[in-house]
C-alpha positions in Angstrom: -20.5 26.5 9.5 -17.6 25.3 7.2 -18.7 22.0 5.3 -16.4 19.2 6.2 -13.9 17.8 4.1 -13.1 14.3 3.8 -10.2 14.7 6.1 -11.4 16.0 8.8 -12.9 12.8 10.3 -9.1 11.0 11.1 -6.0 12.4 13.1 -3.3 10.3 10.7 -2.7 9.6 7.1 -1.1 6.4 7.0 0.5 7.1 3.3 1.6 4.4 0.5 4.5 6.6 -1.2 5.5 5.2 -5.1 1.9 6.4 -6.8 0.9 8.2 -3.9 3.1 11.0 -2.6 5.9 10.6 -5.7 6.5 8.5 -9.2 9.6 7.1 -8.9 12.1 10.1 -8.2 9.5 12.7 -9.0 6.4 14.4 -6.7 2.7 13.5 -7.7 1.9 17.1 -8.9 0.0 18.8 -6.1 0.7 16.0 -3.5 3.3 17.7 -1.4 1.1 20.8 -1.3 -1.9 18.7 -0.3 0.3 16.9 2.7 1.7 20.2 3.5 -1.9 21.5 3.9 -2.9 18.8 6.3 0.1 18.6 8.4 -0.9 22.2 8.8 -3.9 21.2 10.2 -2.8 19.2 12.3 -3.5 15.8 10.9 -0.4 13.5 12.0 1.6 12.0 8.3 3.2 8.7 8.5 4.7 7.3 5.2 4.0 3.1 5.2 6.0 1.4 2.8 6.5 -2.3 1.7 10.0 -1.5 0.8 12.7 -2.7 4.0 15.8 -1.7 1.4 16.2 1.7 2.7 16.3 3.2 6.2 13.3 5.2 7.2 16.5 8.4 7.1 16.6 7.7 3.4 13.3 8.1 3.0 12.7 11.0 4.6 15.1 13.0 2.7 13.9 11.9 -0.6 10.2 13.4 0.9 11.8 16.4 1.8 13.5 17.5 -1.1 10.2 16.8 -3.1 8.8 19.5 -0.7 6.7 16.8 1.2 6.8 17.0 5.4 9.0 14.4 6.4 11.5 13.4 9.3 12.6 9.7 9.7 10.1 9.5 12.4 7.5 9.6 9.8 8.4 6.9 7.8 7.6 3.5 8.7 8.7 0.4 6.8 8.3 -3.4 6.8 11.6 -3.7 7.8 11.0 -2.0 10.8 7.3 -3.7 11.0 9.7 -7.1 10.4 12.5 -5.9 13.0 9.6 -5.4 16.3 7.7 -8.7 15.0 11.5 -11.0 15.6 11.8 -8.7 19.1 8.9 -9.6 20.4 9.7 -13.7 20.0 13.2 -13.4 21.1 15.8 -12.6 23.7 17.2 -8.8 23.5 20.6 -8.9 21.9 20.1 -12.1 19.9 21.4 -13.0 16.5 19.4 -12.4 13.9 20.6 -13.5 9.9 19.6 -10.6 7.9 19.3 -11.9 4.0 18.5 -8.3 2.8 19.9 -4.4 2.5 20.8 -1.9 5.0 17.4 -1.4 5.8 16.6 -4.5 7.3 19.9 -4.0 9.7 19.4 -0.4 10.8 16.0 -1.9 11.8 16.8 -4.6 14.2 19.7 -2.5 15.5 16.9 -0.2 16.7 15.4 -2.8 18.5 18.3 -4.2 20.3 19.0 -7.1 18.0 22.5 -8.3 16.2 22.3 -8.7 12.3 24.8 -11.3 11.4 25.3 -12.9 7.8 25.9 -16.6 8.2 24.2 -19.3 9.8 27.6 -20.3 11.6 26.4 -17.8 14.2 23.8 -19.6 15.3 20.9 -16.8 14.5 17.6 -17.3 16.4 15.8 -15.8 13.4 16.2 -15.5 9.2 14.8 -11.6 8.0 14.4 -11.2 4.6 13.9 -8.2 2.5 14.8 -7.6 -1.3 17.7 -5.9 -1.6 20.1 -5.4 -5.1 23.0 -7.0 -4.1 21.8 -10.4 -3.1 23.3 -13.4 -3.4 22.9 -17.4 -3.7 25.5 -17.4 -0.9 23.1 -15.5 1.1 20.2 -17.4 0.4 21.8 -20.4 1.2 22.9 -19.4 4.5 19.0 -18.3 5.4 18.0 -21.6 4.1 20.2 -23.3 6.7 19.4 -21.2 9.3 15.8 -22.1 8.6 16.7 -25.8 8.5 18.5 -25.2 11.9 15.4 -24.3 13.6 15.6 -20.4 13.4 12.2 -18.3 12.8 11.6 -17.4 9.1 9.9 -14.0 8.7 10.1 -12.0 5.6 9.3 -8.4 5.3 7.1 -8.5 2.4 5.4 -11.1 0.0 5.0 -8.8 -3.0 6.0 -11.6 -6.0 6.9 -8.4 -8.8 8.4 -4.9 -8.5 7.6 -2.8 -11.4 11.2 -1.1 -12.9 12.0 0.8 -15.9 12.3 -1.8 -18.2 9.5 -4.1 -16.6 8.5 -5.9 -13.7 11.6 -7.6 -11.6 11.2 -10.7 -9.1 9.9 -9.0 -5.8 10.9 -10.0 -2.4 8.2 -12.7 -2.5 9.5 -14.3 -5.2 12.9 -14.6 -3.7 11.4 -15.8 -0.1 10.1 -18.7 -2.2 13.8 -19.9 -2.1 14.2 -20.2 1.3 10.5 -21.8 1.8 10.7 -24.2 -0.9 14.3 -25.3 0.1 13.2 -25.8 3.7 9.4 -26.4 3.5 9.2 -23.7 6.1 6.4 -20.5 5.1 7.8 -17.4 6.6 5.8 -14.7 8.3 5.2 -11.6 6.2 5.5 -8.6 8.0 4.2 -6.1 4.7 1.0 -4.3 3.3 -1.5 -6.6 3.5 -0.5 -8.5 6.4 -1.1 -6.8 10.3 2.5 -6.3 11.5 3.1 -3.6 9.2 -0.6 -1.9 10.5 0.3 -2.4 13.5 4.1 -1.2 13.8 2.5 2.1 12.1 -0.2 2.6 14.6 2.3 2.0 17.7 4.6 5.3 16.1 1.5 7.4 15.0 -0.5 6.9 18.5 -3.5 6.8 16.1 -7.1 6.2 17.1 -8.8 7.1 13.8 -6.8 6.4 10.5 -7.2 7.0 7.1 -5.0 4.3 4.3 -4.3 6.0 1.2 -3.0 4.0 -1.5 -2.8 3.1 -5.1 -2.9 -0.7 -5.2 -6.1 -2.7 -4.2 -3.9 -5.8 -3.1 -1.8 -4.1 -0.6 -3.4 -0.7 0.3 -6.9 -1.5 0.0 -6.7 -4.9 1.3 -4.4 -4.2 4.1 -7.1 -1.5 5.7 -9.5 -3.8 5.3 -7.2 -6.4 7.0 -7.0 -3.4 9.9 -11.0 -2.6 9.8 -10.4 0.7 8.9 -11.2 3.5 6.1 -8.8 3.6 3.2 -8.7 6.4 0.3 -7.6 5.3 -3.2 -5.8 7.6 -5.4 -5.8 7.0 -9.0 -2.8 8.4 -9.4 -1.0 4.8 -9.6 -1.7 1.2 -10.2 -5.3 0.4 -9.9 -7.8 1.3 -12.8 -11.4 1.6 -13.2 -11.8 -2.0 -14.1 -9.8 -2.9 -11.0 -12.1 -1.1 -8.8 -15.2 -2.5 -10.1 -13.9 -6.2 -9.9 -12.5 -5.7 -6.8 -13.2 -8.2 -4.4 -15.2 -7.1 -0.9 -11.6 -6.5 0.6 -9.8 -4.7 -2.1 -12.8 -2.4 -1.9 -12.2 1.4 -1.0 -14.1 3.6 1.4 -13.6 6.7 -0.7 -11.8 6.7 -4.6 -10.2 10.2 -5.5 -7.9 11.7 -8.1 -5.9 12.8 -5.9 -4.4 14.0 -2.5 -6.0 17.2 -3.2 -9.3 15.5 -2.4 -8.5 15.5 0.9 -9.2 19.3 1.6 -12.8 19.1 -0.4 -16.0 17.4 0.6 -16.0 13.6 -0.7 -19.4 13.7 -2.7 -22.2 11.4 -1.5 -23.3 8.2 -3.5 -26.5 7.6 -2.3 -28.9 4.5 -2.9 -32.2 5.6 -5.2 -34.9 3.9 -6.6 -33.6 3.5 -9.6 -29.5 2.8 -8.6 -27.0 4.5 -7.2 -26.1 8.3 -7.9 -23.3 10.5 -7.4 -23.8 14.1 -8.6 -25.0 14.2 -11.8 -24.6 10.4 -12.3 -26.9 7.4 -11.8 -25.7 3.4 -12.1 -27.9 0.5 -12.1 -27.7 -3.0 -13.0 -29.9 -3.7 -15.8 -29.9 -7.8 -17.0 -26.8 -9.1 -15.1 -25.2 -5.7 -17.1 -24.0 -2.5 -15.4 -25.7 1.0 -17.0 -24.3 4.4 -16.2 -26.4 7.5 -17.2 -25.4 11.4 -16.4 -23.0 13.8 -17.2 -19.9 15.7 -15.4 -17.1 14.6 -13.5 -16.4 11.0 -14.8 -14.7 10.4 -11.2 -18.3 10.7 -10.0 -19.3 8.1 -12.5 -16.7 5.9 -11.4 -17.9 6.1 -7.9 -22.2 5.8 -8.7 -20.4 2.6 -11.1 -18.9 1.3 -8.3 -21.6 1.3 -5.5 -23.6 -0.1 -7.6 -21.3 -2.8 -8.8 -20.6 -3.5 -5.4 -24.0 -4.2 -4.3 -24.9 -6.2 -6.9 -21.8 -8.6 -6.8 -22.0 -8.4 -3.0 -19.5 -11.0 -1.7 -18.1 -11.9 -4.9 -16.3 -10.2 -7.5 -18.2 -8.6 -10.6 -17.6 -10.0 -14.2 -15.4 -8.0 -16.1 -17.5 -8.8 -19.0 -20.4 -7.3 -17.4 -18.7 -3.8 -16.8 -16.6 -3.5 -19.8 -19.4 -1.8 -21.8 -19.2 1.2 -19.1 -15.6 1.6 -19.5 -15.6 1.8 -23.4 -18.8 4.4 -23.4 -18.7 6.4 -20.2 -15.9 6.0 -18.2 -12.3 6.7 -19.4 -9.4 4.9 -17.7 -9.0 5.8 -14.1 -5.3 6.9 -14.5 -6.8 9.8 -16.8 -9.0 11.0 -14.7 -6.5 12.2 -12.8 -4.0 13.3 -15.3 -1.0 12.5 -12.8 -0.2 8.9 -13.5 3.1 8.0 -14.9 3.9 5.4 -17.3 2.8 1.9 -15.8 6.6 0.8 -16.6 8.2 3.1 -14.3 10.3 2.2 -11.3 8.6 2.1 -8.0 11.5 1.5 -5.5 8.5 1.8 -2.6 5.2 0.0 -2.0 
């Protein structure tokens, strides 16, 4: 009998993409072999991204040229997320002001609705997403909308997006405008919140998912949000630090290198006597301090670390303070272990 793998429990990868499936312009080494591999198997692929600047068409040929499986059915965005949340609050064939890219209008299109640009038309609802191109004019025209009684939702809350030459105001940061102007919080379609879950389920027809993600704060928390399994891949954002501060719901059910863990049995971290272990690895809290023993694959170190940081912080967050020593004697950075990270500077035009 074949040993299972850690994907053979879940019908659907519900995939971040920037740190995940590509850096910036270029493939994760390995990933589109790995998603290649389990849509041949049969496991359904659905990109989920915070980004509602490009259409889901876009997307989807960006995936394929980087060898990935991808049609624009796969992809699902929080401007689509955004787009079903408005429909389901309003009359078919409203007006809806769209401060935001083409995404945002392709979406709402799809679901019967009419992207205008000025409050003038009387919209029934303000969308925002971050887009390149936009404008105090823009923002002031969502701002009166808002004022006029129309609902507020934006398609994400993420405050930063990381570019090239650092980290750029996010769409968060600009929905601020609108809310401070009008007092009026919008509702966020995006990674962590449900919509974006949800919209992502509805197109899979999923009854057993798996997240994989990079960041703890979007990926992690938004499975959690979802109460299901999430895989992180330290091919991104979060570090080995991050994991073993992380809160209860930025906490991973499985931590890998990479998408190629997918096809290999997830090694067990089992509670001992003494700790936690994980292959050749034991971790125990000794005086309010975490100790690590063993040898081998420092991944496995990382995951004994964090079981046992875990438990011992249990609804809190651990110290970093108390960690630290780990990090500097046993563990190297988790973007090494994979060998697959880009520079932390790069552009990530998806979330």
């Amino acid at each position: 009998m074949d040993t299972e793998t850690l994907i053979d429990p879940y019908d659907t990868l519900l995939l971040d993409l920037d740190g995940v499936v590509y850096l910036g312009r270029e493939a994760v080494p390995g990933a589109p072999e790995a998603l290649r591999e389990a849509a041949r198997r049969g496991v359904r692929l659905a990109y989920v991204t915070n980004n509602a600047s490009r259409t889901s068409g876009a997307i989807a040929e960006h995936l394929s040229e980087l060898g990935a499986p991808a049609t624009p059915e796969d992809v699902v965005t929080s401007a689509q997320a955004a787009a079903r949340l408005v429909a389901e609050r309003v009359e078919p064939g409203a007006a809806v002001l769209v401060v935001g890219g083409m995404g945002l209008r392709s979406a709402l299109r799809a679901h019967g609705l009419r992207p205008v640009s000025t409050a003038m038309d009387a919209p029934v609802a303000v969308v925002q997403g971050i887009a390149p191109n936009l404008s105090y004019g823009l923002l002031s025209e969502g701002a009166l909308a808002v004022r006029q009684g129309a609902l507020f939702v934006a398609a994400n809350a993420d405050l930063t997006m990381p570019t090239g030459r650092g980290e750029l105001p996010g769409n968060g940061a600009m929905s601020r405008v609108i809310a401070a102007a009008t007092g009026v919080e919008p509702i966020v379609a995006g990674k962590p919140e449900p919509p974006l879950h949800r919209e992502s389920i509805l197109r899979t027809g999923s009854e057993r998912p798996l997240v994989v993600g990079d960041r703890l704060d979007t990926d992690i928390e938004g499975a959690s949000n979802a109460g299901v399994d999430s895989l992180l891949v330290l091919t991104g954002v979060a570090s080995a630090l991050d994991l073993l501060t992380a809160a209860p719901r930025h906490r991973p059910a499985y931590v890998a290198a990479d998408l190629s863990a997918l096809h290999r049995p997830y090694p067990q971290v089992l509670r001992s006597e003494g700790g936690w272990t994980c292959e050749g690895w034991i971790a125990r809290w000794v005086e309010g301090r975490l100790r690590l023993d063993g040898q081998g694959d420092p991944l496995d170190g990382l995951r004994a670390a964090c079981a046992a940081t875990w438990e011992a912080a249990g609804e809190g967050r651990a110290e970093e303070d108390a960690v630290k020593a780990v990090l500097h004697s046993s563990l190297p950075d988790a973007r090494s272990m994979s060998g697959k990270a880009g520079d932390s500077g790069r552009e990530r035009p998806d979330g």
